[in-house]
N, C-alpha and C positions, 0 to 999 in steps of 0.2 A: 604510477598514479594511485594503484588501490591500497600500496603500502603504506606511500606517505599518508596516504586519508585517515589512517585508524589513528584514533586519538588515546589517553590512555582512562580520560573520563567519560561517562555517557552524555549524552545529550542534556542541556541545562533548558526541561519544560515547564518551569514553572512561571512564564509570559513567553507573550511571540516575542519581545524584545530582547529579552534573553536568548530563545532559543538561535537567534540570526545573530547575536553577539558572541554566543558559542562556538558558532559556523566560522565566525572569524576568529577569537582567538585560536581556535585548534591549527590554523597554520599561518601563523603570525607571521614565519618566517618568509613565508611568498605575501601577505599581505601587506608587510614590509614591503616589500621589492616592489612590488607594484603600484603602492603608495609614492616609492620613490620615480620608480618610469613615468608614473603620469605626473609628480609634480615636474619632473626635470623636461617635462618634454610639454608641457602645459606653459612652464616659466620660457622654455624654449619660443613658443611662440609669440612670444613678447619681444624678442630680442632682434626678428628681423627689422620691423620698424625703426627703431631703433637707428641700425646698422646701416637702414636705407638713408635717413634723415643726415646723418653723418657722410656719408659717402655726395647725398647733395648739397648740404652744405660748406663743407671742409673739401669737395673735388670739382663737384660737376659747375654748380655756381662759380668758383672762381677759374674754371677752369684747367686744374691742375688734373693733370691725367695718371701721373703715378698714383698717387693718392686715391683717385675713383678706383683704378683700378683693383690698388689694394681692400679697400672697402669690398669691392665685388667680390673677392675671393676669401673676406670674413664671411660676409653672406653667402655664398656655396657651401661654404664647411659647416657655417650654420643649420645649413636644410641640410647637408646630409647627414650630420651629429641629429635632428631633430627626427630626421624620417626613421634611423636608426631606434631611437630613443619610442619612438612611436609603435616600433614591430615589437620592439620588449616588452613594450606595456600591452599590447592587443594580447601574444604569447600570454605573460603569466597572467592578466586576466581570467583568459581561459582555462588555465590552469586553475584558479579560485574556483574559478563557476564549476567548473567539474567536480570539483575536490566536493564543495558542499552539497552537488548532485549524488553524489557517490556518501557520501554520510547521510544525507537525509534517507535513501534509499535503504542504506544500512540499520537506521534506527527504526524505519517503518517496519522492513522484511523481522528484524531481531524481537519488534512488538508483537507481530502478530504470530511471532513461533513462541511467544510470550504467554500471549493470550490463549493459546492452543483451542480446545474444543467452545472455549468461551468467544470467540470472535465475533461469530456467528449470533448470539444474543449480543452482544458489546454495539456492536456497529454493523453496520450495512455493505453487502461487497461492491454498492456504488460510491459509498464513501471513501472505500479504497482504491477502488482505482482513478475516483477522481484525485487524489491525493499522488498518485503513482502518475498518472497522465500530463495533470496541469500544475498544483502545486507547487511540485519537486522543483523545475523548470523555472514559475516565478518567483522563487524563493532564492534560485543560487542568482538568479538575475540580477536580486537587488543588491548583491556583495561586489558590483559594479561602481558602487560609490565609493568602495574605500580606496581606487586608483584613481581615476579623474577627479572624483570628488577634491579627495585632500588636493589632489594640483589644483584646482580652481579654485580654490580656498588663498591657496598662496601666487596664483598668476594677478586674481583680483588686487594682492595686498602689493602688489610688484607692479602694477599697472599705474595703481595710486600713488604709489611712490615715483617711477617714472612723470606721471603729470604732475606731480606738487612741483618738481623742476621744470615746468613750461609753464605753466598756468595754475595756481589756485584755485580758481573758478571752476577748471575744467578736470580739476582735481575731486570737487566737491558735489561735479556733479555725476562723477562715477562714485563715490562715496556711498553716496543718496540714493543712485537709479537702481543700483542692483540690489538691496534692501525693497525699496519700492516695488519691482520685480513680484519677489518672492511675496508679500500682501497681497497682489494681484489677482496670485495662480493659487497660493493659501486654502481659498473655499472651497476652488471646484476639486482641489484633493480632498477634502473633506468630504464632499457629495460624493465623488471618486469612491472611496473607502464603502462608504454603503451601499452605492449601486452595485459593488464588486463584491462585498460579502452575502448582497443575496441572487446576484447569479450563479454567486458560486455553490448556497445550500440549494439554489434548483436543478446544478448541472448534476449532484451526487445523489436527487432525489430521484432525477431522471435515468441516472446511470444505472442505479437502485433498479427502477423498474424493468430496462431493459434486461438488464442481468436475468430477474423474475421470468421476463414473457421468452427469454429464450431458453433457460434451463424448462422451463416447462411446455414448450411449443408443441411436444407429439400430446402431452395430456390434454392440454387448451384444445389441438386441432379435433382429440377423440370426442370434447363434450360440446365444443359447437360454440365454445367459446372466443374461439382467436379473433376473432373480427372485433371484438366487443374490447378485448384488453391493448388490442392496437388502436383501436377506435382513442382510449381513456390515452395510450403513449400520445398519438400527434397533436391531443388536447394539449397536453403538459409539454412537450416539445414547441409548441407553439406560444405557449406562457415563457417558454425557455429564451424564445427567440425574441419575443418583446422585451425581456429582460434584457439581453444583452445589447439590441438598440438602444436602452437608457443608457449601458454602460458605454456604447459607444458614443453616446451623446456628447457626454461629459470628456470621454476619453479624447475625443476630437479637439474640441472648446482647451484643454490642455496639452493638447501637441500644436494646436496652433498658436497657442501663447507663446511655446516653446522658439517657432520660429518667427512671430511677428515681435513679441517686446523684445526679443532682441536688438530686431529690425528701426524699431522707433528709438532703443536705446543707442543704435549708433549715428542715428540724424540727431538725435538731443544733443550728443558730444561733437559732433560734427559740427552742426550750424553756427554755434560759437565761435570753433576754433578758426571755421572757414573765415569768423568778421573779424576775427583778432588779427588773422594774417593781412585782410585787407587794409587795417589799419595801421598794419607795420607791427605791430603789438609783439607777434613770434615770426620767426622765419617761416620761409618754405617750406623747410626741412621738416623743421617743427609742425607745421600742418601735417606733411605726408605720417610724420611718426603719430601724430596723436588720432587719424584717419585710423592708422597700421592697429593702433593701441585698440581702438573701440573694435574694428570688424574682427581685431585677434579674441578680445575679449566677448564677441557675441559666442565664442565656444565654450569657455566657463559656465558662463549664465546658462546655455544651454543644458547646459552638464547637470547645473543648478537644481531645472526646471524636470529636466528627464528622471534625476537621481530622488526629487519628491516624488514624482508619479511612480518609479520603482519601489518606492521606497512605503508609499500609501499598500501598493498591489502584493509586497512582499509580506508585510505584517496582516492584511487578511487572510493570506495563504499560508503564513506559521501560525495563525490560531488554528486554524484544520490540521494540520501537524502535530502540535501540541495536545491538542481537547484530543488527537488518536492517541498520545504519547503516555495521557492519563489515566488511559481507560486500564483496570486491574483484572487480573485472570481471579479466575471462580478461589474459594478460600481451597477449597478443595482438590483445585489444578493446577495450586499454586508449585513454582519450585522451592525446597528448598534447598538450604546451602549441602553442600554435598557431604556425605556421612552422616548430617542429620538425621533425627529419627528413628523409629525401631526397625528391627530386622522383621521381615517377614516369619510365620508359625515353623520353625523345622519340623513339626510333623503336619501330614496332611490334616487342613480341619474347617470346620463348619465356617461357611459365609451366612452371616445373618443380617437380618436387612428390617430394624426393629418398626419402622414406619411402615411394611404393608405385612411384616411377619413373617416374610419369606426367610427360611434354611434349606442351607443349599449342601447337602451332604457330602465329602469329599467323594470323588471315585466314580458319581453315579451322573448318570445323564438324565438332568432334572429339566422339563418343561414347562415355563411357564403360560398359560393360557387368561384370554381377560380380553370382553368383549371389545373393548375400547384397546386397541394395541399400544396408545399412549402411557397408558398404565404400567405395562408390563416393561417396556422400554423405560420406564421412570424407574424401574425396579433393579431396572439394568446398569443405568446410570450412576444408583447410589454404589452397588455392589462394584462397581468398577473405578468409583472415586472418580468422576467427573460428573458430580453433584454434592454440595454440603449436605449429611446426614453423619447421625450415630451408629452408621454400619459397623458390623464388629468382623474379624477375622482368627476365628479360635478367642482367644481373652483378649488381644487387642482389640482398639479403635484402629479403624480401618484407615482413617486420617493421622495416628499414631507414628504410622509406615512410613519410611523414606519413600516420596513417591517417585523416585527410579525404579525399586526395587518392587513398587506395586505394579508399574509398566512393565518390567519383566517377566512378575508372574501371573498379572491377569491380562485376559487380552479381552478388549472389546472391539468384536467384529459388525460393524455397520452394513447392515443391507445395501446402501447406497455410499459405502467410503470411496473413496477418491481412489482412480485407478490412472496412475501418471505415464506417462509416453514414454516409452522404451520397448526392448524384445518380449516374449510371452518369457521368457524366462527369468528377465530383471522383473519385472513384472508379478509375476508371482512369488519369487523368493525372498521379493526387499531388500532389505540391507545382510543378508542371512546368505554365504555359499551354499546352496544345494546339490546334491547330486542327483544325476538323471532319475537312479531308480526313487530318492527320495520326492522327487517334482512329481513319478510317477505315479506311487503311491496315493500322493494326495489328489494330485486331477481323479483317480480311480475313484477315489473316496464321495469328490465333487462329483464325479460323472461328467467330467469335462473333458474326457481323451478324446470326442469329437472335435474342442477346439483345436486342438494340434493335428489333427488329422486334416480340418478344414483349412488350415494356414500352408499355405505352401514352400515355408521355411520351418516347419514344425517350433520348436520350443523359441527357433532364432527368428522367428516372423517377426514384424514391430507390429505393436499395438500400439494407437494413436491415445492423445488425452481422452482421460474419462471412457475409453474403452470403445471408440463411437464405432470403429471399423466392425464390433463385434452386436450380439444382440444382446436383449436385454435380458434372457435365460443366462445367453454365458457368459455376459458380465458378473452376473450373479454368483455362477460357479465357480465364477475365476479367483471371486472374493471370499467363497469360501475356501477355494483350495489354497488361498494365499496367508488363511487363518488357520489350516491345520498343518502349514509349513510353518510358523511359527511357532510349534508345537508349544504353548503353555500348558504352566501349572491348572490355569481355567480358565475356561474359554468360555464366555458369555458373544451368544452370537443371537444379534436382533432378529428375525424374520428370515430365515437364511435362503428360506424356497419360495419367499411369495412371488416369484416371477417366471416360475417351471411347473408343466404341465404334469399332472396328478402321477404319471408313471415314473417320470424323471424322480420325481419327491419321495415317491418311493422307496425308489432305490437307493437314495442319498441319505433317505432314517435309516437305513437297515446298513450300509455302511460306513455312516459316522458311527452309531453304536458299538459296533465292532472295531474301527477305529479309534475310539478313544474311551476304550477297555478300562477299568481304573485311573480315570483320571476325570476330572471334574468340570463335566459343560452343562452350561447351561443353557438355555434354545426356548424364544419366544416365539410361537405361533398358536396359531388352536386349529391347526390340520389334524384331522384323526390319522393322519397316516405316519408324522411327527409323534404325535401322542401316543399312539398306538405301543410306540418302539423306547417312551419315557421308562426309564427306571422308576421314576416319580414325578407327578403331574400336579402344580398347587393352580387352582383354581383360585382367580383372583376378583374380588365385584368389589368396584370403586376405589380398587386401589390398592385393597386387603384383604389375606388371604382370608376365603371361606369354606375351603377343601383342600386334604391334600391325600391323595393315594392313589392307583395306580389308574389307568385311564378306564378299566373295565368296570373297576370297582368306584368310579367317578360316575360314570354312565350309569349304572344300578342305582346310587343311593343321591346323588345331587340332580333334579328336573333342570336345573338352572341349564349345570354343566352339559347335559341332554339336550337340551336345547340348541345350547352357544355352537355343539361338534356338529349336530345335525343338518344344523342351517349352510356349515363349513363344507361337509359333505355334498349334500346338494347343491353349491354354487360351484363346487370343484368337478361335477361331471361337465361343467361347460369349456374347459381351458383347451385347446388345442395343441399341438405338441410341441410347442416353447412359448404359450401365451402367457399371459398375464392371470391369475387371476385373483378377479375385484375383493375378494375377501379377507385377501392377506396385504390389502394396500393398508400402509403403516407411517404413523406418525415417530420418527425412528429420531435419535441422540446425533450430534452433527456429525456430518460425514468424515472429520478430518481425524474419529477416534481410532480408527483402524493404524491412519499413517504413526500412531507415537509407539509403534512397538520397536 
């Protein structure tokens, strides 16, 4: 199934009409097939009547028994030819509906490895998973019409044709009713459609928040706020729910049309036929068939009625598909075609970052400091080309670079990147073979050989998603020792210790420096104990550098900079020995920068 699904064009988002017409060209070949099981098994149903009419008029009326007989056993082969004809079409069905489950899911999961650190501004991760939850689901649903559908299209025209040979009348008034039908149920699909597209922007707004109130439940429970942001969810959950009352209002009002104009549509054909017969007008036979004909035909019309309501709920759910399909990664994070663009400096050389004036000298472990950590993380951003700017790298533009070749040799390490479910070992080494002693190296460097001491499978423990089995100190370590296994060209690393107590941080300046000896990192914080251990320290206010020199000679000649360490100092004698502390909380670049090395 997941072979046949790959198509050789991308997804056609330029209308939800398109893109659900897409969904079906890409496998014509079982939409075919299917198209044919339900017409042959739709026309099928037409033909017991028929058969029955014939077997009463031509056997049982005059009572000829060979003849019944034989009839009867047209009729058996017919239901088993039909019930057959029916498993085929349910099978490839299925098969459709998966296939464009399986694509849609494809084109979603290929956008957002698309959109990469851009997603996260782009769109919302309730948007996404309502799109992965419910969407997906009614969108391959409504590719149900290209099987029944085309058969009810042609059982109707076979039906008509069957009664123009009994009656005209009764011809014209199946002609008539199933058009009629369709005017009926027409509006409340229209009303359909908008009740459905704005449940559906409440369920992505809601999913949205709840994403929010639980990645942030220990912060919310610290400041006294959860009660107040769950108070705000069961408001909007409760708007959710009234909404979907409306949609079920409607939705109702259109599954009962579904089963009652049918209903009325086969007394309308009936009543007729029933006075014709008593007038002698058709036979028996003839009643029982054109009985046969309207109740066989209350399944088309059904088909009809169900394949608009699919058909209404599939096209507000491919515009959410689409409007995600169109969203563009940063100019910055863009890919391009491969071999594009320049080669990175062969000799080691200045990262320069012309918007706050930061120069980042090769070799040396430069800190950036800036009371607003926003800042500094902006700074981090450009130099790491997930932000548009005229950063340069030696005499390139830093956007110049093939950015494969800039993900290989810059890494930007996120305080808070994404720590995915596997061993402490896949875990730490990424997509990257390491050997023990080299895993060991770098935990040393992290100060993280307690977590493998604490795990009772040492490097082969599993760590759960997002690191939850561990704390928020050795999460922290774990992401740093996962960014000095990586070993790059330069390592720009957000806030690497704001979540380790002043002794740990310590130890982790004085061993990164010694660790990455000639080679070029860069490290946002404004810990004196960080600072301390800078090769070179740029002091940054509002954005742009207004100092730059060693952190001794910072502290003598800048009050500012005196200031910003001091304050940092004295909130760091309060941290405990894996706490938190307040000072190095950071407004940091999306989590997902770490994973593109």
């Amino acid at each position: 199934m997941t072979d046949g699904s790959r198509g050789p064009a991308g997804p056609d988002h330029r209308s939800a009409g398109r893109y659900i017409w897409w969904l079906v060209s890409s496998q014509r070949g079982r939409v075919a097939a299917g198209a044919t099981y339900g017409s042959l098994w739709m026309v099928g149903l037409m033909l017991p009547p028929y058969v029955l009419s014939r077997a009463i008029d031509d056997g049982l009326v005059p009572g000829r028994m060979p003849v019944l007989l034989g009839w009867v056993a047209v009729l058996l082969a017919v239901g088993v030819g039909n019930a057959w004809l029916a498993v085929m079409r349910h099978r490839t069905m299925t098969r459709i509906r998966m296939d464009a489950t399986f694509r849609t899911v494809r084109a979603v999961v290929a956008q957002s490895l698309r959109l990469g650190a851009a997603l996260p501004r782009r769109t919302t991760a309730g948007e996404v998973v309502t799109i992965g939850i419910g969407d997906v689901a009614v969108i391959s649903q409504t590719l149900t019409m290209t099987g029944p559908g085309v058969g009810g299209v042609l059982a109707y025209a076979v039906v008509a044709v069957l009664l123009l040979a009994v009656s005209p009348l009764l011809a014209l008034v199946v002609l008539l009713g199933v058009p009629l039908l369709a005017v009926l149920v027409g509006p409340l699909l229209g009303r359909l459609q908008g009740a459905e597209t704005r449940y559906r922007e409440r369920q992505s707004g809601l999913a949205a928040q709840l994403t929010d109130l639980v990645g942030g439940l220990r912060v919310l429970g610290g400041l006294g706020g959860k009660e107040v942001f769950a108070a705000r969810y069961r408001e909007a959950s409760q708007e959710l729910r009234a909404e979907g009352y409306r949609v079920g209002a409607v939705t109702s009002w259109v599954q009962a049309l579904g089963v009652g104009l049918p209903t009325l549509f086969l007394a309308a054909v009936t009543w007729p036929a029933a006075r014709m017969a008593a007038q002698g007008s058709i036979t028996v036979g003839e009643l029982v068939a054109v009985y046969g004909y309207a109740a066989a035909l209350v399944v088309p019309v059904s088909f009809f009625i169900e394949g608009g309501y699919d058909l209404t709920r599939g096209l507000v759910a491919a515009r959410r598909v689409v409007r995600f399909l169109r969203l563009e990664p940063d100019t910055a994070d863009g890919r391009p075609e491969a071999g594009a663009g320049r080669d990175v400096p062969e000799a080691p050389a200045v990262l320069r970052d012309p918007a706050s004036g930061v120069e980042v000298v090769p070799g040396l472990l430069t800190v950036l400091a800036a009371a607003r950590p926003a800042e500094s993380a902006a700074v981090v951003d450009r130099l790491g080309r997930f932000a548009d700017s005229a950063a340069t790298w030696g005499a390139v533009r830093l956007d110049e670079i093939a950015l494969p070749r800039v993900r290989e040799s810059i890494l930007v390490a996120d305080n808070e990147a994404d720590l995915f479910a596997g061993t402490l070992r896949e875990v730490a080494t990424g997509r990257r073979d390491r050997s023990d002693e080299e895993i060991g190296r770098a935990l040393h460097t992290a100060l993280a050989e307690d977590i493998v001491r604490g795990l009772p499978d040492g490097l082969d423990a599993p760590v759960e998603a997002q690191g939850r089995n561990l704390s928020g100190g050795q999460r922290q370590r774990l992401r740093l020792a996962r960014a000095l296994l990586a070993d790059p060209e330069v390592l720009l690393a957000v806030e690497p210790t704001s979540a380790v107590d002043a002794h740990t941080e310590a130890g982790i300046a004085a061993r990164l420096h010694t660790a990455r000896a000639g080679r070029t990192t860069v490290v946002t914080s404004t810990s004196p104990l960080l600072l301390d251990r800078a090769d070179v320290v740029c002091f940054l206010v509002d954005g742009e550098v207004a100092a730059v020199g060693s952190h001794r000679a910072l502290l003598a000649e800048q009050p500012g900079y005196r200031r910003l360490v001091s304050r940092e100092a004295d909130e760091a004698e309060g941290t405990g020995a894996d706490g938190v502390a307040p000072a190095h909380a950071t407004a940091t670049a999306p989590a997902a920068k770490e994973s593109a090395r």
